[in-house]
Legacy VTK file of the C-alpha trace (Angstrom):
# vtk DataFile Version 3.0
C-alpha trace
ASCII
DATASET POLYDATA
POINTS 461 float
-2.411 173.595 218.733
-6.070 172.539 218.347
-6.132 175.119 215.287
-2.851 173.451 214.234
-4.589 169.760 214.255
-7.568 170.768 212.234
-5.146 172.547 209.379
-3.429 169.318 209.147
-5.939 167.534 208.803
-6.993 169.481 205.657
-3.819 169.478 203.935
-3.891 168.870 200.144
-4.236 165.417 198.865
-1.006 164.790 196.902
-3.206 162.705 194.179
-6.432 165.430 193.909
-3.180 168.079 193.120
-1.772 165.707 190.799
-4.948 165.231 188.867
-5.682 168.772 189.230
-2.069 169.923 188.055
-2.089 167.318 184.941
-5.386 168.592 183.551
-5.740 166.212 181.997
-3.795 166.500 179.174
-0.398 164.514 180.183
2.229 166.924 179.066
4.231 166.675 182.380
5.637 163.495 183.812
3.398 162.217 186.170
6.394 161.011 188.972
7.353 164.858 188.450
4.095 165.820 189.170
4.295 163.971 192.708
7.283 164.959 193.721
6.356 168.615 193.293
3.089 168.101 194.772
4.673 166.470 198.187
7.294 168.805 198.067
3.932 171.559 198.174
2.777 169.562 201.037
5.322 168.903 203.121
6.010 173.092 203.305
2.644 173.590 204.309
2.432 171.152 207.095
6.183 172.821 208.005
4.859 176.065 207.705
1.596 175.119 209.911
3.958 173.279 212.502
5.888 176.610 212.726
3.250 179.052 213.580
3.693 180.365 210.551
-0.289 180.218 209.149
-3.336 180.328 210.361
-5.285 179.171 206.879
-4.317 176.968 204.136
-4.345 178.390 200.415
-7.399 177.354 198.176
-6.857 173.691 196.530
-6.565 175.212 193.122
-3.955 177.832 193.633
-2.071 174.784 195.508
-2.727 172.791 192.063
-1.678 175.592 189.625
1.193 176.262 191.740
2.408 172.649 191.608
1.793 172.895 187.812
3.864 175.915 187.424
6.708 174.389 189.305
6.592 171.105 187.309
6.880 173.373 183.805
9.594 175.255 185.464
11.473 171.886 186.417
10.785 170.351 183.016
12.755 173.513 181.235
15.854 172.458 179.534
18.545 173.524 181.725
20.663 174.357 178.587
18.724 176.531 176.492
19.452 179.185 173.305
20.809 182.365 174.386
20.757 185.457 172.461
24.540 186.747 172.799
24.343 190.896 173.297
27.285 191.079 175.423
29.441 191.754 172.498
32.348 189.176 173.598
32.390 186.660 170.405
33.760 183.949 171.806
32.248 183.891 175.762
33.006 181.007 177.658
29.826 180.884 179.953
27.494 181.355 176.588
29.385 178.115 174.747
32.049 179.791 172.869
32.187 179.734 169.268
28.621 179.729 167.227
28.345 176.446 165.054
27.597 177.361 161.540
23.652 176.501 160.479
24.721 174.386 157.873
26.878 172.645 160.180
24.167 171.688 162.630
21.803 171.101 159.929
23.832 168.863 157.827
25.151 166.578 161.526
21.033 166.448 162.987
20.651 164.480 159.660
23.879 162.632 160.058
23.723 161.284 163.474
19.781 160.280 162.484
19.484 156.391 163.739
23.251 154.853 163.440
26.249 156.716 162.243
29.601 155.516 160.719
32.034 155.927 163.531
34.479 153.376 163.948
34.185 151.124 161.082
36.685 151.590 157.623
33.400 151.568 154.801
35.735 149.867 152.156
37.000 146.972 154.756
34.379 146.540 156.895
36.842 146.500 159.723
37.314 148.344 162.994
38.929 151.452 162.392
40.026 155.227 164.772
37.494 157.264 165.196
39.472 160.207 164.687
39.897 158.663 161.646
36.703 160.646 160.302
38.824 164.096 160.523
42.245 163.430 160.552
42.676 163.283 156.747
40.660 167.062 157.153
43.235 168.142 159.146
46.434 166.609 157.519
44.927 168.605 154.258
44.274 172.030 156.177
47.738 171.884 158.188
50.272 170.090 156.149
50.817 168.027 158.661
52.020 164.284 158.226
49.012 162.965 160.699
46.682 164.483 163.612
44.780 163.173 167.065
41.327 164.621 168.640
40.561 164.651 172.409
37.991 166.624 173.564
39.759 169.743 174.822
43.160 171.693 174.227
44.058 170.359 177.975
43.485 167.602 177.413
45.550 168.013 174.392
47.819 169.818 176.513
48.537 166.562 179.126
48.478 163.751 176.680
51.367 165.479 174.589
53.590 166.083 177.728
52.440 162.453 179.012
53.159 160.941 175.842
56.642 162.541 175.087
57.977 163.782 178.186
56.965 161.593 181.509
59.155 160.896 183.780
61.886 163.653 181.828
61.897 167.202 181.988
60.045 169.860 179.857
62.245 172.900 179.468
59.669 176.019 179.075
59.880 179.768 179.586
58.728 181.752 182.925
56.622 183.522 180.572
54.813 180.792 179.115
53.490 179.334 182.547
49.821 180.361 181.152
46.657 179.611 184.112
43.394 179.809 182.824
39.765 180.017 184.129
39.593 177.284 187.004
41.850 174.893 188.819
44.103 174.375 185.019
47.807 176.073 185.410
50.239 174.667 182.902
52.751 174.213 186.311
49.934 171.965 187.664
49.392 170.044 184.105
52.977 169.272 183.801
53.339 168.140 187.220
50.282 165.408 186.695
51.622 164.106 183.336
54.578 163.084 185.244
56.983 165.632 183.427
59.399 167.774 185.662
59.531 171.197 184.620
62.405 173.615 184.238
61.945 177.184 183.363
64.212 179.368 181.866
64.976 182.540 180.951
62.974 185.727 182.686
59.021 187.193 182.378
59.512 189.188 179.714
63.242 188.194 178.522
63.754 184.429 176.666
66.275 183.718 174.313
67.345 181.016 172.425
70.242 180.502 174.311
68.320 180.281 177.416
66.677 177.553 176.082
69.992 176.041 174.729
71.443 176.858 178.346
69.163 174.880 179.947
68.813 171.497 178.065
70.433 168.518 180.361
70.827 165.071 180.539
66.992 164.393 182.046
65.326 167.101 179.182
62.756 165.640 177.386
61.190 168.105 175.134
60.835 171.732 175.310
57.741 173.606 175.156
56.713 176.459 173.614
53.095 178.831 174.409
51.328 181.221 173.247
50.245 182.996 175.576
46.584 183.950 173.926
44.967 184.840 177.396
47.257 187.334 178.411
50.555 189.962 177.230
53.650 191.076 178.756
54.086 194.314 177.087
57.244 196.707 177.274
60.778 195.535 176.828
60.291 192.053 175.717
62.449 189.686 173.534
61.375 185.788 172.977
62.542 183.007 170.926
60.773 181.915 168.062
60.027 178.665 167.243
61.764 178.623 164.265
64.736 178.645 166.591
63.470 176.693 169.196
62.784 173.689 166.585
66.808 174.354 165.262
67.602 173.594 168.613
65.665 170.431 169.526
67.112 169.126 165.954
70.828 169.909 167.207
70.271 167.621 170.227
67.636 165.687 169.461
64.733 166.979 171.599
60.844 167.608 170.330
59.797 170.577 170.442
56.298 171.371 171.052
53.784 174.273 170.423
50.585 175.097 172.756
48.717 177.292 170.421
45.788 177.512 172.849
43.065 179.088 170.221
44.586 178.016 166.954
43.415 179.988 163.754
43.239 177.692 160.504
43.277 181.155 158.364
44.936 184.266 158.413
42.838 186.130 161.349
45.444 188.916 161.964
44.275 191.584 160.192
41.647 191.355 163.349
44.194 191.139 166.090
45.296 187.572 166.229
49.237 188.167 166.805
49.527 184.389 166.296
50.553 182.730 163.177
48.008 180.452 161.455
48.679 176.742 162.294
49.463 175.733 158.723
52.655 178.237 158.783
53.553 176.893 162.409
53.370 173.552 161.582
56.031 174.288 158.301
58.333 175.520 160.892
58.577 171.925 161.747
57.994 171.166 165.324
56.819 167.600 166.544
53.248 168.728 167.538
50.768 171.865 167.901
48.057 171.655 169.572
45.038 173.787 169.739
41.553 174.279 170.734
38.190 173.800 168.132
35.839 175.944 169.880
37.724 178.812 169.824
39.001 180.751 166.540
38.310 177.495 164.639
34.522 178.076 164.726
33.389 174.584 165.813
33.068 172.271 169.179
35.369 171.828 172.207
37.802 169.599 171.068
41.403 169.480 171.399
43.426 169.321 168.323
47.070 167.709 167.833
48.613 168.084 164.294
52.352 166.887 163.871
54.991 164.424 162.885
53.383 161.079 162.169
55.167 158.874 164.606
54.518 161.233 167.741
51.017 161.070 166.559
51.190 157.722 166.762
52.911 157.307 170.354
49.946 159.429 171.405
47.379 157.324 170.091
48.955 153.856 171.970
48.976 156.604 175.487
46.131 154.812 177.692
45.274 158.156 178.410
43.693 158.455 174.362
40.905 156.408 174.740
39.932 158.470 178.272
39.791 161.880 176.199
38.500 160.868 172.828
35.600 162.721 172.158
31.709 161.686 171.112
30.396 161.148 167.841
28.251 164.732 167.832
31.884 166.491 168.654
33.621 164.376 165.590
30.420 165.214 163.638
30.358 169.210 164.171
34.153 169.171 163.557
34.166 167.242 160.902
31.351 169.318 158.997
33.193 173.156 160.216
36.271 171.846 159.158
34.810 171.058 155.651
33.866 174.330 155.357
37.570 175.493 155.162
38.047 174.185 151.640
36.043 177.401 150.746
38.936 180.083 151.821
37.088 182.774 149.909
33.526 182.037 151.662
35.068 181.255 155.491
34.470 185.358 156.679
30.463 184.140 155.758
29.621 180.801 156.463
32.040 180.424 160.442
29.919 182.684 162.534
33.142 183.165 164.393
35.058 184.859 161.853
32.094 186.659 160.607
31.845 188.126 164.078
35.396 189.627 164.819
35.500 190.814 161.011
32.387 192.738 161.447
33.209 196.664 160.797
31.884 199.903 162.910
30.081 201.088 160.455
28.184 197.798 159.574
27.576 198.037 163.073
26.455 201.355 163.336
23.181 201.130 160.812
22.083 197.889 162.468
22.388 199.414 165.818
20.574 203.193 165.045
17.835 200.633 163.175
17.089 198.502 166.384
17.545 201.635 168.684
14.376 203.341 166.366
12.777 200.370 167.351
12.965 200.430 171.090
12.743 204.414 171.618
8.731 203.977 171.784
8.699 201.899 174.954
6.842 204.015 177.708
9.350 205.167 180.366
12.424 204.156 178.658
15.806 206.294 177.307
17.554 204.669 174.471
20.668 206.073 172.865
23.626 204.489 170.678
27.432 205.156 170.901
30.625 204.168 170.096
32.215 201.316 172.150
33.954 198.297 172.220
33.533 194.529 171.674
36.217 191.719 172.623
36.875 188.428 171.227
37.098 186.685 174.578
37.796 183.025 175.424
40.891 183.743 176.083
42.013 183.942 172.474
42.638 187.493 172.115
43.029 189.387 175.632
44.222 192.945 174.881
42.142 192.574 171.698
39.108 195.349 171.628
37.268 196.048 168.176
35.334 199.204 167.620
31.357 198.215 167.828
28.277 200.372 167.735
26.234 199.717 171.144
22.880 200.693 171.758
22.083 201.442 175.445
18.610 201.635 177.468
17.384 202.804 180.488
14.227 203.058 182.281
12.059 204.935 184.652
10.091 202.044 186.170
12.698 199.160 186.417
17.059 198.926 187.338
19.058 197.573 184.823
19.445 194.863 187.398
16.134 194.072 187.644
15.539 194.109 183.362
18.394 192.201 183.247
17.407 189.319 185.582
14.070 189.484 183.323
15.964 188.912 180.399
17.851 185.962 181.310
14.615 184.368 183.032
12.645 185.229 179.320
12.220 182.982 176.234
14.562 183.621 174.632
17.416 183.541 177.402
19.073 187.376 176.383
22.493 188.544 177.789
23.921 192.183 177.479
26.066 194.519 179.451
25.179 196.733 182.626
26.957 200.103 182.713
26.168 202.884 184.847
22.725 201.575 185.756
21.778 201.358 181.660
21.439 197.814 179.768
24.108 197.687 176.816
23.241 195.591 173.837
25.937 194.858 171.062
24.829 193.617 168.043
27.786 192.477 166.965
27.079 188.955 168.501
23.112 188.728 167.975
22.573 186.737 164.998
20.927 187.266 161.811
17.156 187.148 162.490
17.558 187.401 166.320
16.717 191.093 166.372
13.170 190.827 166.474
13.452 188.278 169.230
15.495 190.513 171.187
13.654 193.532 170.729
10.199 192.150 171.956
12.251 190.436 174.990
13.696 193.833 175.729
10.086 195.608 175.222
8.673 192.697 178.044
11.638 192.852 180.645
11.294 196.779 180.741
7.524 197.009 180.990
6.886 194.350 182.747
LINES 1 462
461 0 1 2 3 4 5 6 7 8 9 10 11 12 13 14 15 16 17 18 19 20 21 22 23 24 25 26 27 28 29 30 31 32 33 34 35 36 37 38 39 40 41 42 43 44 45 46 47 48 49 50 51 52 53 54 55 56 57 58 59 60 61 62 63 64 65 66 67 68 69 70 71 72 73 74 75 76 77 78 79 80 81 82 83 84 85 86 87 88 89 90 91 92 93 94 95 96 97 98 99 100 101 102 103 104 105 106 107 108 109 110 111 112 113 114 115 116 117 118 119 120 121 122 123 124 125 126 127 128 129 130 131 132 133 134 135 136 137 138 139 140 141 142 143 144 145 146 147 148 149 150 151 152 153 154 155 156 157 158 159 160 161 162 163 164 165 166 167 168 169 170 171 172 173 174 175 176 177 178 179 180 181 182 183 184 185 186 187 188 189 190 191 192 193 194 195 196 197 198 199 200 201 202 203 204 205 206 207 208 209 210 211 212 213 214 215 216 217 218 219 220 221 222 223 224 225 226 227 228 229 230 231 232 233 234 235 236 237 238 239 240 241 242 243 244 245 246 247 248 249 250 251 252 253 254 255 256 257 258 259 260 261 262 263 264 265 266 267 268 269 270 271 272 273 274 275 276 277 278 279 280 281 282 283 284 285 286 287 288 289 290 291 292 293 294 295 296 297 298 299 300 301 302 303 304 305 306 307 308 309 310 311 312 313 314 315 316 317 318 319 320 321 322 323 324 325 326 327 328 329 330 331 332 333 334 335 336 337 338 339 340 341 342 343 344 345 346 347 348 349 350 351 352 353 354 355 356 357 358 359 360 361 362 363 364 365 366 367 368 369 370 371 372 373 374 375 376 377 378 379 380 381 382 383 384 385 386 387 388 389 390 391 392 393 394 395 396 397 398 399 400 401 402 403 404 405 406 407 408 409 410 411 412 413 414 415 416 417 418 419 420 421 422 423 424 425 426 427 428 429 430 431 432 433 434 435 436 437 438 439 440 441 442 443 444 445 446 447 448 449 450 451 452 453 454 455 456 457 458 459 460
């Protein structure tokens, strides 16, 4: 214990490490600098009060240690990532890519005070929305659209708004669950809206729907079911006859598009229809995510007949869901970029991604592969594989890619991998049979010789 006592006694002074972390050049907070350097501290004199050592560590390793820690904790916690995964649209990455011009042109926007809810020719208080609704009336030939900030949200406010306290007559195979606690069940129940299914999995005709309609139905609801596929014998409604239906007796009908498309994507998979030719089919609302096939930020988008727009907008759930000014901002500017049909496969990152070919693919990936196969100890080969769309917008959805794949003698794929996503830049690819996978298809113009020095560092390292 007497060994004990004299350790303690020479414990680091939290102010010497402090002065001996900052170095005098201020960079890191110094109340960030304390609490590291008592949290340094207080383990030793644990660690001494366990048994644990019989010397302390020299002052300056203490100091530089504290320093270190204070960097690390300073890091943005949200930071770039270079996308090699190959899935275009990956949730835990942020989904869709904004276009450049899109963040360039809102950074000089939202510079000091922005316009957000104030009508420029009246002076008076106006809807935020306001700044994108015209956009979206113009893009979907719809008589008027809301914004919340995400396609649940979009989801619950609809059924709130037009079917609470009622019931919402939907198909067993539209009960869609996504990533989460969200199940469309679950959302129906909380927005006070009793739900009814009809029909079977994989068998739901209009006359089901017809069949089912009662004195307490409210609206019926239709889904596409983006995250998922029954396959086989199957046989749905379609909303053309769903919508002939609510008409007849006086019901809305209502689509869930989940990843809505503003263009004609299918050529790429999308089995959807583009929400321009859904909303011409005439059904009270469609809603549908922005950060998905859209190209811009989470948002939830409602495009429909102007007067259930308008019951939405006096629901006391609107103002709890409306989204920021950045979100307006990014969607306004990506949904600008629409006017330009001809240019959209360029300018949405998005759409440039899913449309890429194979053989685009190919010479980018047997050009970056030349460029690894010189690191010492490592095996690099390319092949034929496949990328996905992800985000729940197309799930049986695989496009032929080009990947290139590495392995090495000194390190696991585990352990590279872990190296990667520790780096600057923050890198993500694919593990398969003990090799690192890289996809180009999702690394950005200019991002290859970022990702080729990161890979070069996490496999020698």
């Amino acid at each position: 214990m007497a060994d004990a006592r004299g350790l303690l006694r020479n414990l680091p002074n939290v102010d010497e490490l402090i002065r001996a972390a900052t170095d005098g050049d201020g960079a890191l907070p110094r109340s960030l600098l304390a609490r590291v350097a008592r949290e340094a501290v207080d383990r030793l004199r644990a660690e001494v009060l366990a048994g644990e050592r019989d010397a302390l560590p020299d002052p300056a390793a203490v100091a530089a240690a504290v320093r270190d820690a204070a960097e690390a904790a300073q890091r943005p916690n949200q930071c770039r990532v270079i996308n090699a995964t190959g899935v275009v649209l990956h949730t835990n990455l942020g989904r869709a890519v904004l276009p450049d011009t899109v963040l360039a042109e809102v950074a000089d926007r939202l510079r000091g005070y922005s316009l957000l809810e104030v009508d420029r020719e009246t002076g008076k208080r106006s809807k935020r929305d306001y700044l994108v609704t015209e956009l979206l009336k113009e893009l979907t030939g719809a008589e008027d659209a809301a914004v919340v900030n995400n396609n649940a949200a979009a989801t619950h406010i609809v059924l709130n708004t037009l079917g609470r306290g009622r019931e919402a007559i939907c198909s067993h195979a539209h009960l869609v669950g996504i990533g989460g606690s969200y199940r469309l069940s679950d959302c129906m129940r909380e927005a006070g809206v009793t739900l009814h299914t009809v029909g079977a999995t994989n068998h739901c005709i209009a006359a089901d729907y017809e069949g089912g309609i009662r004195d307490g139905t409210g609206l019926i609801v239709m889904v596409h079911t983006s995250n998922y596929q029954v396959v086989g014998f199957t046989k749905y409604a379609t909303l053309a006859e769903l919508v002939a239906i609510g008409r007849k007796h006086g019901i809305p009908v209502v689509y869930d598009l989940g990843s809505g498309a503003l263009v004609d994507v299918s050529a790429h998979g999308y089995d959807g229809h583009s929400v321009r030719e859904l909303v011409a089919e005439g059904p009270a609302a469609v809603f549908f995510s922005g950060d998905k096939l859209l190209g811009g930020p989470q948002a939830g988008l409602i495009v429909g007949d102007a007067d259930v727009i308008a019951a939405i907008r006096k629901n006391p759930f609107y103002r709890m869901m409306r989204p920021d000014k950045v979100t307006l901002a990014l969607l306004e500017s990506t949904l600008r970029l629409y006017r330009d049909p001809d240019r959209l496969f360029e300018t949405v990152p998005v759409l440039r991604m899913i449309s890429a070919d194979a053989d685009r693919l190919r010479v980018r990936a047997e050009r970056f592969a030349d460029r690894l196969r010189s690191l010492p100890g490592a095996t690099v080969d390319v092949f034929d594989d496949f990328s996905e769309i992800g985000g729940g917008s197309l799930s049986t959805r695989r496009m032929p890619t080009v990947c290139v794949g590495v392995r090495s003698d000194d390190a696991s794929a585990e352990r590279i991998a872990e190296r990667l996503r520790l780096g600057e830049p923050c890198v993500f690819g694919r593990i398969v049979e003990d090799r690192l996978v890289f996809d180009l298809r999702t690394v950005l113009a200019g991002e290859e010789d970022e990702l080729a020095a990161a890979i070069a560092r996490a496999a020698t390292a």
